[in-house]
C-alpha positions in Angstrom: 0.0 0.0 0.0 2.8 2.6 1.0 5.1 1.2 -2.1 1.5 2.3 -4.4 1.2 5.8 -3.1 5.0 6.3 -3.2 5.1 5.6 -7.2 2.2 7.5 -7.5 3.7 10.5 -5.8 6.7 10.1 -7.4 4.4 10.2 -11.2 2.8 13.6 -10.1 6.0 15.2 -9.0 7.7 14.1 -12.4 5.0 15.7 -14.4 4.8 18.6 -12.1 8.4 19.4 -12.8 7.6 18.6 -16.6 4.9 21.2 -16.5 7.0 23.5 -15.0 9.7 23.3 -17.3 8.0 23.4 -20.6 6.5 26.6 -20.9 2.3 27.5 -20.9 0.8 28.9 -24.0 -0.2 31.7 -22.2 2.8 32.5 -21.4 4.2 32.0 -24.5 1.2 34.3 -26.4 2.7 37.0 -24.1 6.1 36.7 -25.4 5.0 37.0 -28.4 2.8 40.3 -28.1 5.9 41.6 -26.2 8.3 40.8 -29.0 5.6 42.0 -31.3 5.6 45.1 -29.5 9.2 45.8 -29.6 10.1 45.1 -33.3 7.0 47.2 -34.5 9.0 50.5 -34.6 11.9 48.6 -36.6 10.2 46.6 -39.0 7.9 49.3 -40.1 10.7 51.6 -40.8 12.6 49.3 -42.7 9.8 48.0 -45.1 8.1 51.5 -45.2 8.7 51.5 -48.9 6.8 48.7 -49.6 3.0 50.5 -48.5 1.4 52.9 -47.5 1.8 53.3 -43.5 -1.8 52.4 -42.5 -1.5 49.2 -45.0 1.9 48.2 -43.2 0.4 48.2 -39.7 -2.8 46.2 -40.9 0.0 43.8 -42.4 1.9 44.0 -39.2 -1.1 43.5 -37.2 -2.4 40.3 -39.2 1.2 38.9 -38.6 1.3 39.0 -35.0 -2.3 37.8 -34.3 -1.2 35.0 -36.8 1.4 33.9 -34.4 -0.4 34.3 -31.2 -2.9 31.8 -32.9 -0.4 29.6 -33.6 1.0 29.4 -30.5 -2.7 28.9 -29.0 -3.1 26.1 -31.0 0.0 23.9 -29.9 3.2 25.7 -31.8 6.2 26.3 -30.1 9.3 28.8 -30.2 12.6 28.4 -29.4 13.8 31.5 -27.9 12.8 35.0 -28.7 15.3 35.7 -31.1 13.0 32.5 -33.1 9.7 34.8 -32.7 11.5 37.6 -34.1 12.4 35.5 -37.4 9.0 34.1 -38.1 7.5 37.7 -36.9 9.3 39.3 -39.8 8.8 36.2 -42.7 4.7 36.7 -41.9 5.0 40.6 -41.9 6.8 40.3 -45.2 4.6 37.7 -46.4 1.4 39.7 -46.0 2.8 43.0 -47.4 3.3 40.8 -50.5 0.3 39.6 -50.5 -1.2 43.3 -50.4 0.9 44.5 -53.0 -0.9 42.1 -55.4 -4.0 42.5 -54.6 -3.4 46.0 -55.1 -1.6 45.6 -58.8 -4.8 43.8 -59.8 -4.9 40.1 -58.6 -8.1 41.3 -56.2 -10.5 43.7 -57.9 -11.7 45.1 -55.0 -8.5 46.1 -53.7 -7.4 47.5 -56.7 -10.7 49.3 -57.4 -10.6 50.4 -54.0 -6.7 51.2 -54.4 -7.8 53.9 -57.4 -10.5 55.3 -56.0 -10.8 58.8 -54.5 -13.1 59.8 -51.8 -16.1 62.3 -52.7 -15.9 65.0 -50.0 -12.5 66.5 -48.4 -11.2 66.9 -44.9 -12.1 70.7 -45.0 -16.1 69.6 -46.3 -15.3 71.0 -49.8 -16.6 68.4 -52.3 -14.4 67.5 -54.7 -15.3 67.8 -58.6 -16.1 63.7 -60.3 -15.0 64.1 -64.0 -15.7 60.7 -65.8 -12.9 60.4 -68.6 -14.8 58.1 -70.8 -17.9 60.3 -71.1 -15.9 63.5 -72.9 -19.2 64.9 -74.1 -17.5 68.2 -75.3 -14.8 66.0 -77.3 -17.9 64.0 -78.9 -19.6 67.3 -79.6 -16.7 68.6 -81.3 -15.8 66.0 -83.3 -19.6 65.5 -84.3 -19.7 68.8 -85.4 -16.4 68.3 -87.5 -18.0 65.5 -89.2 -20.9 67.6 -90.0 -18.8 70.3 -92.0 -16.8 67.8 -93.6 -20.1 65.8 -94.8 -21.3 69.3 -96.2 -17.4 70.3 -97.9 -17.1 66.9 -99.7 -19.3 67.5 -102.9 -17.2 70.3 -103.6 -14.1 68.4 -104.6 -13.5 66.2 -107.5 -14.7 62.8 -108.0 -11.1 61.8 -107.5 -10.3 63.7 -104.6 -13.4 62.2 -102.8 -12.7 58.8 -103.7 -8.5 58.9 -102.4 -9.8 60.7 -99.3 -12.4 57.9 -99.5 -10.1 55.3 -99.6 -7.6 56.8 -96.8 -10.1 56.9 -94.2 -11.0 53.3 -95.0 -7.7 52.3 -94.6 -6.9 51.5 -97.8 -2.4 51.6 -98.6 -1.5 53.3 -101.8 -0.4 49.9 -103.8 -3.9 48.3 -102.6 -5.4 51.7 -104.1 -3.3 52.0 -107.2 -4.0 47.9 -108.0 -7.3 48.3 -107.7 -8.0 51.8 -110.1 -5.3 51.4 -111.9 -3.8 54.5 -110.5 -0.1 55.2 -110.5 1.8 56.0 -107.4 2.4 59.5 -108.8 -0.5 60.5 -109.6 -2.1 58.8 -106.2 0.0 61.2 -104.3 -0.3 64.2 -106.3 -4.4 63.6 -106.0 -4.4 63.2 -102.2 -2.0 66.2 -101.8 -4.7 68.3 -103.6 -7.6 66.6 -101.9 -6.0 67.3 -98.4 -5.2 70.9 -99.3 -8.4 71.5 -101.1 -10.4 70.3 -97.8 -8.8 72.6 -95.8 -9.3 75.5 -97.2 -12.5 74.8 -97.7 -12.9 74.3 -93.8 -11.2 77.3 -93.2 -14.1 79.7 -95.5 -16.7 77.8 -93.6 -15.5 78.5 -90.1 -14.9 82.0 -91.2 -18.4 82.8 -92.9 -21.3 82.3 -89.9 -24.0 80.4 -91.2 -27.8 81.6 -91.1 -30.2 79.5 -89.2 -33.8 78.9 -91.2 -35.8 80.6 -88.7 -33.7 84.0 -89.0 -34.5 84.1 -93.0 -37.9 83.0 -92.1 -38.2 85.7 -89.8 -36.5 88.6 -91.7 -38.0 91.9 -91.5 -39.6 94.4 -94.5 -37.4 94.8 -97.6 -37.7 98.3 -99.1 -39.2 97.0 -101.6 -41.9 96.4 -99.7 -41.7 99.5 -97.6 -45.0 102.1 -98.0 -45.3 105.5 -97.0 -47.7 104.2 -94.1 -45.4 101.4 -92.9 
């Protein structure tokens, strides 16, 4: 009976001692947070080139909770100078891992990356221009269209069709093969047409044109003027 309860003393204080030497994960979560704690200055210095500084403490962040989970769940570190190392290899790893997302690999991040916020720090709002609408481009260029359209019966039935053919696309040789045109007298035809266009341009832009309802609306001629009037 006293030979049982011996060994069975003897068990407990072995495993006491074991428990006392290998150290809790409590413990162990703490020396992480205070390692965490006193590389945060460094390491975020060092890689502040790689984000922005709000981005490098969410990476920094994610990196230590990272760790104190996998201590929670069972892993173990050598010394501190062992936290330290894997510290920096998740820190690193995650600001990768932004940067990507950020060049494109998530579309959120990236959309969210380009985006620009709608009212300033002061309250001023802040002027939205949308680069693919360019109404004022489309207007011009609609308009430009509409005095070409109206200046190309005046030129010459060759003149329209090499101008023809060069806004298609159309090469000289392809051109020349198909009217029978030679490369001299292609050229000489579309340096006339070109010239010819413009100056026709420029006598439209400089003469205003009339609207209907002004010649509609256009007062007594003295033609038709009488004493009484």
């Amino acid at each position: 009976m006293s030979t049982r309860c011996g060994e069975q003393g003897e068990r407990a204080e072995k495993r006491s001692l074991a428990d006392s030497t290998r150290p809790r994960a409590r413990d162990l979560s703490e020396e992480v947070a205070a390692v965490a704690a006193a590389k945060r200055r460094l390491l975020l210095g060092v890689h502040r080139h790689r984000l922005r500084p709000e981005d490098l403490e969410d990476c920094y962040s994610q990196a230590t909770l990272e760790l104190i989970a996998h201590v929670k769940a069972g892993g173990s570190f050598a010394c501190r100078s062992h936290i330290a190392n894997a510290l920096e290899l998740r820190f690193l790893s995650r600001a990768r891992d932004r940067r990507r997302a950020f060049s494109g690999r998530s579309p959120i991040l990236a959309a969210l990356e380009q985006a620009e916020t709608l009212g300033a720090t002061a309250g001023e709002g802040v002027e939205i221009a949308d680069n693919r609408a360019a109404v004022d481009e489309q207007v011009i260029v609609r308009d430009e269209l509409r005095r070409v359209g109206r200046i190309v019966p005046l030129l010459t039935v060759d003149q329209r069709l090499v101008l023809g053919s060069q806004v298609a696309g159309d090469t000289c040789a392809q051109f020349c093969a198909r009217h029978g045109w030679s490369r001299e007298k292609y050229r000489k035809v579309a340096q006339r047409a070109r010239a010819r266009l413009r100056a026709l341009l420029a006598d439209e832009a400089d003469v205003p044109r009339s609207s209907p309802a002004s010649d509609q609306n256009a007062g007594p001629t003295y033609e038709h003027v009488t004493p009484h009037t």
